[in-house]
ROLOPA-58712 format. One line per 10 residues: number of its first residue (from 1); their letters; for each residue x, y, z of C-alpha. Coordinates in pm, 1 decimal. Layout:
// residues N
NUM) a) X:Y:Z  ... .
This chain:
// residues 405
1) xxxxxxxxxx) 354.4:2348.2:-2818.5  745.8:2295.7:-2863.7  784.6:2502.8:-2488.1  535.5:2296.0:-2339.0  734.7:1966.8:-2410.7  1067.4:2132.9:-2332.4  902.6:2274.7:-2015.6  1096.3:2078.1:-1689.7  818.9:1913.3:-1457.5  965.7:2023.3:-1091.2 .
11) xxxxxxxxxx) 728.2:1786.6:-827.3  698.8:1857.9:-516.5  623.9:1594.4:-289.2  486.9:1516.9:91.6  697.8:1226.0:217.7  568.2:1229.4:558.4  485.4:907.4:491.7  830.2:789.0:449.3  892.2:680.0:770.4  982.3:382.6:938.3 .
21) xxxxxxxxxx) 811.9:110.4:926.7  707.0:181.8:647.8  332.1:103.6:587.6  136.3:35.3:215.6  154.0:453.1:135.1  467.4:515.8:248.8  607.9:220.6:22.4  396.0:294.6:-255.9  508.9:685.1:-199.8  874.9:535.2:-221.2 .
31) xxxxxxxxxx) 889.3:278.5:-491.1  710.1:581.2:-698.0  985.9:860.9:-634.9  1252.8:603.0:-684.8  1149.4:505.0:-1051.7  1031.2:911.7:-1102.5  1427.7:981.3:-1018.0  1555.0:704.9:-1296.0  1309.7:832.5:-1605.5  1531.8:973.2:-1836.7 .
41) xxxxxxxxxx) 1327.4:1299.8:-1931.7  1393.0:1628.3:-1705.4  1190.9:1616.6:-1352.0  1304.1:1812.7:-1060.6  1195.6:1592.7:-789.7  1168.8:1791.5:-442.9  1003.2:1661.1:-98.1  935.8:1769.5:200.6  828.1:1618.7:612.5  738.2:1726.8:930.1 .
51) xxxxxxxxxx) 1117.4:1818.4:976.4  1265.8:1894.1:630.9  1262.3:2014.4:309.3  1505.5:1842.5:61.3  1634.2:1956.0:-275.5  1685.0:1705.4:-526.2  2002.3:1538.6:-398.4  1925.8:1519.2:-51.3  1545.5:1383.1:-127.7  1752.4:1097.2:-338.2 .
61) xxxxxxxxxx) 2007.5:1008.4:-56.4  1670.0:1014.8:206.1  1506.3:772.2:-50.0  1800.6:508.4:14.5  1800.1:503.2:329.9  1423.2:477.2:367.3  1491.3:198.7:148.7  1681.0:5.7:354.6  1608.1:-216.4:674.7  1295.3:-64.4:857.1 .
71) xxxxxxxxxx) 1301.7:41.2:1209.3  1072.2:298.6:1342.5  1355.2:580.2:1447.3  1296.9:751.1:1798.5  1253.5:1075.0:1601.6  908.1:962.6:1405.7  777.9:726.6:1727.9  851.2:1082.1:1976.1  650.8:1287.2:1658.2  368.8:979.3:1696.0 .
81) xxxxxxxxxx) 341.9:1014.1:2058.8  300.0:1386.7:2066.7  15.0:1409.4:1835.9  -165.3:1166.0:2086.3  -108.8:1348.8:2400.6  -48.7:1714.6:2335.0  -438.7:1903.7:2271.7  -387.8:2106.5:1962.7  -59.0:1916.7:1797.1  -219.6:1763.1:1489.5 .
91) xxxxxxxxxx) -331.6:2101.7:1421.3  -42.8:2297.3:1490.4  185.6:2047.1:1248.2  -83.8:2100.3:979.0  -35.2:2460.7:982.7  366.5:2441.9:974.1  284.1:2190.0:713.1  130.4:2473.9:504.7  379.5:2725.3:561.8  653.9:2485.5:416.0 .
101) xxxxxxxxxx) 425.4:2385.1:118.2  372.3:2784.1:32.9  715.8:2854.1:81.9  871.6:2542.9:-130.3  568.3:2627.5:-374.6  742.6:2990.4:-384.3  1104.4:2877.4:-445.4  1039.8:2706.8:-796.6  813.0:2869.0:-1022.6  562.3:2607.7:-1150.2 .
111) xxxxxxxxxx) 591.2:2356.7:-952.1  334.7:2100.6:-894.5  277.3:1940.2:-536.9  233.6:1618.1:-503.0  11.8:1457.8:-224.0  23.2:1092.0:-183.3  -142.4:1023.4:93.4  -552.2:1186.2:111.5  -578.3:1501.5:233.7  -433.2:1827.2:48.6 .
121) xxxxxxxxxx) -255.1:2130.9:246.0  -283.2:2443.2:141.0  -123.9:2521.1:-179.8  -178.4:2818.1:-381.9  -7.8:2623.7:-763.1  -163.2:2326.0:-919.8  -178.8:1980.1:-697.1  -218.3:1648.4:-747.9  -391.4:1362.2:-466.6  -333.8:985.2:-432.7 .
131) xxxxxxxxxx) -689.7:870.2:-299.2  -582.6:493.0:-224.4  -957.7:381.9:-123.5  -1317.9:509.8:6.0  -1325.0:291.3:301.9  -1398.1:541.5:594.5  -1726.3:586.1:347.5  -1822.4:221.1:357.2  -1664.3:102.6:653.5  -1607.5:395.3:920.7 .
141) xxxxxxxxxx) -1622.4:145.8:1219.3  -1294.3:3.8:1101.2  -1126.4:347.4:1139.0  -1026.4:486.2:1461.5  -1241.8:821.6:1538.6  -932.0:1098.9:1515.1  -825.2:919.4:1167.7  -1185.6:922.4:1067.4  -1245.0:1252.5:1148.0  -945.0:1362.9:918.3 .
151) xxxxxxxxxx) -1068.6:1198.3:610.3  -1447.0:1292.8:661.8  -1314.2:1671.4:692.5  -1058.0:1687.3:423.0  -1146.5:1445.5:150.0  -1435.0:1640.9:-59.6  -1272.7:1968.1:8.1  -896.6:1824.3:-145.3  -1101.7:1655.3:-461.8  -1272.7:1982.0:-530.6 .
161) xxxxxxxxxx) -942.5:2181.2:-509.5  -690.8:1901.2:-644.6  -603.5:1945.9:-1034.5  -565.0:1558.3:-1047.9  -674.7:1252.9:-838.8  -514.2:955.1:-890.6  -590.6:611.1:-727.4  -447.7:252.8:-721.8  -705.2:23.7:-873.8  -1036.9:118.3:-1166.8 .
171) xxxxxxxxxx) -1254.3:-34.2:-822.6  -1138.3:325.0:-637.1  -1178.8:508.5:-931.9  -1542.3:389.9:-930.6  -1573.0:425.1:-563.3  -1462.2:808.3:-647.1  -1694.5:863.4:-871.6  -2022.5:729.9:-723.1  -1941.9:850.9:-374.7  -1800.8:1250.6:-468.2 .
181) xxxxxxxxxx) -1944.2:1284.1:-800.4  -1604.7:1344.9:-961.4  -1557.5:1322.5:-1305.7  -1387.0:1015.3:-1480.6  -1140.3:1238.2:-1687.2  -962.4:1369.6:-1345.9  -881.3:1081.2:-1190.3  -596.8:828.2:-1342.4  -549.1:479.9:-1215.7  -163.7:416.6:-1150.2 .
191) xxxxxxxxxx) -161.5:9.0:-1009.2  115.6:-15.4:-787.0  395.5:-226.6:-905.7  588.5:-554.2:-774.4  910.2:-514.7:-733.1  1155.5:-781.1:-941.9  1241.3:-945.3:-564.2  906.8:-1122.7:-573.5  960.7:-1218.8:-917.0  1331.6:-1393.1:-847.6 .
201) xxxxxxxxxx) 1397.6:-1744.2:-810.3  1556.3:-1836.6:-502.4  1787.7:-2170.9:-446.4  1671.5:-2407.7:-177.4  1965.7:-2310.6:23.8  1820.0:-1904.9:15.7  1451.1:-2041.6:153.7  1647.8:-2269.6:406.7  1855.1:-1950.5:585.0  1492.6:-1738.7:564.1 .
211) xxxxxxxxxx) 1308.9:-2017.4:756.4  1586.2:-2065.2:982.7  1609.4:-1699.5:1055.2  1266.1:-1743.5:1117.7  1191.7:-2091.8:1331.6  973.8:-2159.8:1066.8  835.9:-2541.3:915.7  852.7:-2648.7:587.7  562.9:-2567.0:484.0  317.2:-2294.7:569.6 .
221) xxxxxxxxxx) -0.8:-2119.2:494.5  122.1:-1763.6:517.6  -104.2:-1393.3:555.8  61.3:-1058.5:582.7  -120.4:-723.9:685.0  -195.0:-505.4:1005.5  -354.2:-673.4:1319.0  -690.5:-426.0:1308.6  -1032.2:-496.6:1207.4  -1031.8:-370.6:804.9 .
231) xxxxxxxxxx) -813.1:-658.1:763.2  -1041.5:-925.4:881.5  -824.0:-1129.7:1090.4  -1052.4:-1287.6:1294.0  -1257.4:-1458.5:1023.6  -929.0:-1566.5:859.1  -884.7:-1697.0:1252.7  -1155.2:-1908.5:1242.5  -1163.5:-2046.0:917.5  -802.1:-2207.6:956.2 .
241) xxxxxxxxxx) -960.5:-2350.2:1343.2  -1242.3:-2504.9:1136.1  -956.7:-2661.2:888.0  -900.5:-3078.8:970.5  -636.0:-3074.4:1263.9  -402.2:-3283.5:1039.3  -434.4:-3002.7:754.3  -383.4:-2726.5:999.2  -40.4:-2958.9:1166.4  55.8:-2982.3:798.6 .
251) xxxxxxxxxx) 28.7:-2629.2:715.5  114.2:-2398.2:1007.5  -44.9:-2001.5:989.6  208.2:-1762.0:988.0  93.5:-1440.4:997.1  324.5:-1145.4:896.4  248.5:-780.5:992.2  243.8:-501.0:1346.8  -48.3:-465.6:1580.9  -303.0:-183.3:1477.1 .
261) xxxxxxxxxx) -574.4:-128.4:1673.0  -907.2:-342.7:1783.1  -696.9:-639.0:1785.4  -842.7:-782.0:2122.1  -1084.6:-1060.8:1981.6  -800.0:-1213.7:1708.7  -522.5:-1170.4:2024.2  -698.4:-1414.6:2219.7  -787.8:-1643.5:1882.3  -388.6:-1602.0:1798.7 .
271) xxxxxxxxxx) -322.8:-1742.9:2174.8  -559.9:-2042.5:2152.0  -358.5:-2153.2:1797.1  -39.3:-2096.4:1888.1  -83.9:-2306.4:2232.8  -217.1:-2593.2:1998.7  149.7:-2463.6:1797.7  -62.9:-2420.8:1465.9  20.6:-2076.4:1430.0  366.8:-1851.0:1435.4 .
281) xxxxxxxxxx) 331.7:-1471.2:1469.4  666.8:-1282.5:1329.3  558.4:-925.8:1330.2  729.8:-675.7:1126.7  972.9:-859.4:924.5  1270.7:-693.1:685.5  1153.3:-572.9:364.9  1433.4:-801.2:182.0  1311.4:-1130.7:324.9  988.2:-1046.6:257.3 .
291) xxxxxxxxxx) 979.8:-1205.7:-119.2  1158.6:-1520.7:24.2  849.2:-1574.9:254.1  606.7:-1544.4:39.2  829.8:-1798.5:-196.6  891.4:-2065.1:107.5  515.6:-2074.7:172.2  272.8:-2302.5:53.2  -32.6:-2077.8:4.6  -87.6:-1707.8:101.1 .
301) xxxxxxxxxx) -401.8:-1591.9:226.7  -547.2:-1217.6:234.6  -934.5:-1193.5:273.5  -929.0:-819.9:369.1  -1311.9:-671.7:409.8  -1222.2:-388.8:163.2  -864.6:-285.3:-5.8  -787.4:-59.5:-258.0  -593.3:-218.8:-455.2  -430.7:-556.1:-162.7 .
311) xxxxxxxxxx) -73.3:-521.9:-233.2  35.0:-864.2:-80.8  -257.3:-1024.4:-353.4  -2.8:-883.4:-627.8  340.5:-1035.1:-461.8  232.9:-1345.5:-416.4  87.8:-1399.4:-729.6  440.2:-1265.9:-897.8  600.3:-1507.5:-615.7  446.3:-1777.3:-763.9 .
321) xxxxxxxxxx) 221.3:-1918.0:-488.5  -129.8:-2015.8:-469.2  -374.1:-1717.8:-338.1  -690.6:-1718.3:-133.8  -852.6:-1367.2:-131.2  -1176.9:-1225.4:-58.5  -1448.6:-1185.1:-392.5  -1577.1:-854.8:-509.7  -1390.2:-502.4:-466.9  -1037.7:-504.5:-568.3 .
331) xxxxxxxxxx) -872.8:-813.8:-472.5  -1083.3:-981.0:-736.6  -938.5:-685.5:-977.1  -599.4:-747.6:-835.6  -622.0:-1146.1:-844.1  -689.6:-1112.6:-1212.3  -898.9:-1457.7:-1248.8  -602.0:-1641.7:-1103.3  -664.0:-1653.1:-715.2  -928.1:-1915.7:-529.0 .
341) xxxxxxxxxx) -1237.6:-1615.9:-483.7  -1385.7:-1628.4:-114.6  -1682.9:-1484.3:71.4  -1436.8:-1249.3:326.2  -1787.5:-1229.9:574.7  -1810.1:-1612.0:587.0  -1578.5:-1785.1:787.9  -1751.1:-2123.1:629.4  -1659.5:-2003.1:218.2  -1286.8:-1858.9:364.4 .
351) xxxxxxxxxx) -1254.0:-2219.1:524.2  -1369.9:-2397.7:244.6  -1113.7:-2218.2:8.1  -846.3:-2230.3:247.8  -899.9:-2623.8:219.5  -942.2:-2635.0:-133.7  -622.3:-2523.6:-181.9  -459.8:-2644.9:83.6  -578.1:-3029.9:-27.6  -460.5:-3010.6:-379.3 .
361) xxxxxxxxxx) -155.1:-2805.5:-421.4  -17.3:-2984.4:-715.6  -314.2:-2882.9:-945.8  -233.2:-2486.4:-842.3  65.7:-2505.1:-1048.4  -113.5:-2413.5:-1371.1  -298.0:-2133.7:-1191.5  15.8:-2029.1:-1011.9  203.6:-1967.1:-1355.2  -69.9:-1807.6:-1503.4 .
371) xxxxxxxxxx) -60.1:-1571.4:-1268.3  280.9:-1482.5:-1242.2  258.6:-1362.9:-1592.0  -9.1:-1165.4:-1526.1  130.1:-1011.0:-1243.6  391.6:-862.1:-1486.3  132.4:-560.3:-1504.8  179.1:-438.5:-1208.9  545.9:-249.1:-1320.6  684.3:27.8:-1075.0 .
381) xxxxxxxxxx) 824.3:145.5:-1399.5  510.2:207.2:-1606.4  364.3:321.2:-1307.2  588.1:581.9:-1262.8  525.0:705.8:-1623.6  165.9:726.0:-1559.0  206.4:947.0:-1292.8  449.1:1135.2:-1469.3  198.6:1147.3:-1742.7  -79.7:1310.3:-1547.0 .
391) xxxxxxxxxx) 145.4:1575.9:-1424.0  238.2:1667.2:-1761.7  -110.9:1708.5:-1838.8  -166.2:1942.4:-1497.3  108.0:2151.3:-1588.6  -28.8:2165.2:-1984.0  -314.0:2326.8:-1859.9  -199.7:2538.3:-1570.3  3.0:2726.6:-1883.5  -319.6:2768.0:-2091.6 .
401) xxxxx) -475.7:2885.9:-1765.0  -155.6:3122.0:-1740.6  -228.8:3245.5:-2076.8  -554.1:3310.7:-2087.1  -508.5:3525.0:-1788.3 .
């Protein structure tokens, strides 16, 4: 027993995902390896891309600058463009995807790989999966076909083969279990964390530059996530039109977050408000003045069709702010009994919480405390252990495996 403790974990991890801008995975995969590289027990931490592998030290100095202001490089938008155009790419950088996981697999002895985002490679040691959410199960039509294909191929064959599953929220884990039959005892639930930006308190003068920066009012309702369909942008659309004109002049939308796909229907809805100059579109904004939007805004509003865990639910509530986010599913796990609950397929119930809010901010305040301390759950740090935890487990019984053998 005293080897296994002493026993270093080396982790070897897929950080394709790290690239800029960085989407929900990739900083999830990032905020993760960060903490994993501060724990004070022995871990090897290893990674490798499309491009690279990196030892230790170079994975830590790639994990900085990842860190840092986020602009897609011409590197990762050339590797994006190739995959669409080129017959037979996808498949070609799985297979050298493979090769480097067998041959990093080969260079430490017992190491465990690490997939964060879905879908396995081929691995011949134990591996563990991050399976964030089941929605290409119960909502394919919000998944473009190529994507969809990927996960409908891979998934049950990587839950079969992975050692450990873990997922972001006891919703996925149930999702998991009902839809592939898995068993509760191999999957762990590891929230994601907020990090202690959102938390901060930030002088008037610090919300004055971000708004500046910005062109933005005084006061705004704001909602954060990718222009496609999953994120139901077009209800949230045409709740805020159905808002009283003086409520909606009050209380600009700004809407944070890059164009996905399917995004016709809310362009043209995004047009017709900002001509009436009720609504301010910023795009991709820096990672650092994220937390001092979500602080300068009156309300935040995220009624997502289906999330597995809704990230920006979690910030705001640490920011402080008053939350309006869609009922059932995970948000409602998130939003721990401190968020105004709406129906996300009603544009009447999102419009009607929207105003509730919106009409009576100083009674949020309670709320809006109570869930900041709540909030304080959702720890990078802790999260990190878990993880850490469930790896010690894999490599526990890969040895008594080894031995019986």
């Amino acid at each position: 027993m005293g080897h296994l403790q002493e026993r270093q974990l080396n982790l070897l991890v897929d950080i394709t995902c790290l690239q800029a801008p960085l989407t929900g995975i990739g900083r999830y995969t990032l905020e993760l390896l960060a903490q994993l590289e501060q724990l004070p027990e022995k871990i090897e931490l290893r990674g490798f891309n499309d491009f690279n592998c990196y030892e230790s030290p170079a994975l830590i100095t790639l994990l900085t600058a990842v860190g840092g202001p986020q602009k897609e490089t011409s590197l990762g938008l050339l590797a994006k463009n190739v995959l669409k155009v080129i017959p037979g790419a996808r498949q070609l950088r799985v297979s050298l995807k493979n090769k480097r996981i067998a041959r990093a697999s080969r260079q430490k002895k017992c190491s465990i790989y690490w997939q964060p985002s879905f879908i396995l490679g081929k691995s011949t040691g134990p591996a563990m999966v991050t399976v964030y959410d089941l929605s290409h199960v119960r909502f394919p039509h919000f998944h473009p076909p190529e994507r969809l294909r990927w996960l409908q191929k891979g998934l049950a064959e990587t839950l079969d083969r992975a050692s450990h599953i873990m997922t972001v929220s006891h919703f996925s884990k149930a999702e998991i279990i009902e839809v592939y039959g898995v068993s509760a005892s191999k999957i762990s639930v590891i929230y994601p964390g907020v990090a202690d930006a959102f938390r901060r308190q930030y002088s008037s003068e610090e919300l004055a530059v971000t708004k500046r920066k910005y062109h933005l009012p005084s006061q705004y309702l704001l909602s954060l996530g990718t222009f496609e369909p999953r994120k139901n942008l077009k209800n949230l659309l045409q709740a805020y039109m159905l808002l009283a004109p003086s409520l909606r002049k009050r209380y600009p939308l700004v809407l944070v977050g890059g164009r996905g796909w399917h995004h016709e229907e809310t362009d043209k809805l995004i047009r017709q408000l900002q001509a009436d100059g009720d609504l301010i579109t910023l795009g991709y904004v820096d990672q650092a003045d994220l937390p001092l939007l979500y602080k300068a805004a009156s309300t935040f509003a995220y009624v997502s069709f289906y999330e597995g865990f809704g990230m920006p639910v979690a910030e705001a509530m640490a920011s402080g702010i008053p939350v309006v986010t869609s009922a059932g599913g995970s948000m409602e796990e998130v939003a721990l009994g401190c968020a105004q609950l709406v129906d996300p397929e009603d544009v009447r119930s999102i419009a009607a919480g929207l105003s509730a809010v919106l009409d009576d901010l100083l009674s949020m305040r309670p709320r809006c405390e109570q869930a900041r301390e709540r909030s304080k759950k959702y720890n990078w740090r802790s999260s990190a252990e878990r993880l850490i935890n469930a790896a010690r487990e894999v490599s526990k019984e890969e040895t008594s495996l080894d031995k019986r053998h």
